[in-house]
C-alpha positions in Angstrom: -15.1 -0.9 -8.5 -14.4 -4.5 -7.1 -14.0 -5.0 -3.4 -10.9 -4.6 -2.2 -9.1 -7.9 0.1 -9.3 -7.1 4.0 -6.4 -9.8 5.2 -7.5 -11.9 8.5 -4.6 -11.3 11.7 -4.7 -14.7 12.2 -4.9 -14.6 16.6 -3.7 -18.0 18.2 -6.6 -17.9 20.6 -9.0 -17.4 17.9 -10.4 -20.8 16.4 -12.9 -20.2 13.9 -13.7 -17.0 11.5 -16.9 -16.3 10.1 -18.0 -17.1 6.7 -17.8 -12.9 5.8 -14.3 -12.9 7.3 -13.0 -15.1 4.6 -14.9 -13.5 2.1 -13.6 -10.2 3.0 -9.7 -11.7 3.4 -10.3 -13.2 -0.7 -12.5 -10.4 -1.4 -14.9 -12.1 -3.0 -19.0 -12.6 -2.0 -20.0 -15.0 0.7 -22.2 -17.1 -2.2 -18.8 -18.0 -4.4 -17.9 -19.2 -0.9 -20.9 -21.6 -0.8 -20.4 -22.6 -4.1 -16.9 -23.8 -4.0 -17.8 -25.7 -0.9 -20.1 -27.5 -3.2 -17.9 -27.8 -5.5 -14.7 -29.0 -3.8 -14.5 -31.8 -1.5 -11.3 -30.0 0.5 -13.6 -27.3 1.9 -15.4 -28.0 4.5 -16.3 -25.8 7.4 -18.0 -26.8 10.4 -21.4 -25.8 10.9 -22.9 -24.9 13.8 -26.5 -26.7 14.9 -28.0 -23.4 13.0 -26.4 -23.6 9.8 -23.3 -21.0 10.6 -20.5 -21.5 9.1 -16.9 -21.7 11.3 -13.8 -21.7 9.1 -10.6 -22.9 11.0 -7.5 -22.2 9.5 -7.3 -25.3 7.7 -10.7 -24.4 6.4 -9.1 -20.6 5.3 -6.0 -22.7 3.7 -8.0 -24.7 1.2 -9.9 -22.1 0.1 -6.3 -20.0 -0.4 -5.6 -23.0 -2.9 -8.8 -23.3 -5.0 -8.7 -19.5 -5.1 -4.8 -19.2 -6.1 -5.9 -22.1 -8.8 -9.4 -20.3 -10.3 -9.1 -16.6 -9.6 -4.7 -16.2 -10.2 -3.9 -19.2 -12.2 -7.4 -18.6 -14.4 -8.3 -22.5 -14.2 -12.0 -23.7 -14.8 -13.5 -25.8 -12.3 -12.9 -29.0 -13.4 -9.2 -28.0 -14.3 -8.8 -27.0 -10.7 -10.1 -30.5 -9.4 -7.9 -32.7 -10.9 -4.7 -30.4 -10.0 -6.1 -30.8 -6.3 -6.7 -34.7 -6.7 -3.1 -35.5 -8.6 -0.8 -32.6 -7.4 -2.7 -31.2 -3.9 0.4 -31.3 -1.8 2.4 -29.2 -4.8 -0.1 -26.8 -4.7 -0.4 -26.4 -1.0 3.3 -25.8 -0.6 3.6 -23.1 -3.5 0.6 -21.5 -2.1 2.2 -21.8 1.7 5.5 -20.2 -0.1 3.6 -17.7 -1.9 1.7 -16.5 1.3 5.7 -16.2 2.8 7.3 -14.4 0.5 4.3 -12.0 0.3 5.0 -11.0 4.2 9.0 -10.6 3.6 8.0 -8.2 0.8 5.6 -6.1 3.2 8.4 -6.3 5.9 11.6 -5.0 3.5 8.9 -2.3 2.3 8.4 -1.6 6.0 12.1 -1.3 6.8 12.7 0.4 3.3 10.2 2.8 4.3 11.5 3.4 7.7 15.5 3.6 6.4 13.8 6.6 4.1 12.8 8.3 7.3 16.2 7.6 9.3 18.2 9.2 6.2 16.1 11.9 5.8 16.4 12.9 9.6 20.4 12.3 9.4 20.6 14.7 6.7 18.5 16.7 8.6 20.8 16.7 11.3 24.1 17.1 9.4 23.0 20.2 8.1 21.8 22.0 11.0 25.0 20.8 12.8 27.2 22.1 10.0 
């Protein structure tokens, strides 16, 4: 069974994240992190003077794109590094508009979910009323 993606909640007064926290928000391992850093020129996380790496949210971004690119769109490598070197500001928008309209979907299911419970405890009411 694969692992299963733990999202980051982004905090305003939080800077960096850890290397596993992005990992776990992709969920994929820590080394395919390391490797796409090699890889792509856009990701670059600070380091700290012992070799720790601090992802900003910037950092977290980039990654977003080369993994919409190789993991959802199924492009190799090299595919995915010319569509970041002639169309990056494309793909950083319908990744940004992807990311959206993923939290209005959990919202309406939120609200969906809480209409359910206000009908059912309406119709609950009506009939002990009637």
């Amino acid at each position: 069974m694969g692992k299963r993606k733990k999202p980051i909640q982004f905090d305003d007064k939080r800077l960096f994240y850890s290397i596993q926290e992005v990992a776990d928000h992709f969920a994929v391992n820590v080394s395919l992190l390391r490797f796409w850093e090699k890889e792509f020129e856009n990701i670059n996380p600070k380091k700290t003077a012992g070799g720790t790496r601090q992802y900003t949210r910037e950092d977290i971004q980039q990654v977003e794109i080369v993994y919409h690119l190789v993991k959802e769109k199924g492009m190799t490598l090299e595919g995915a590094r010319q569509t970041l070197k002639s169309k990056k500001d494309e793909e950083e928008k319908r990744v940004e508009v992807l990311s959206r309209l993923t939290k209005i979907k959990k919202e309406l299911l939120s609200l969906e979910t809480e209409f359910d419970w206000l009908h059912e405890q309406q119709k609950y009411t009506k009939i002990k009323t009637e």
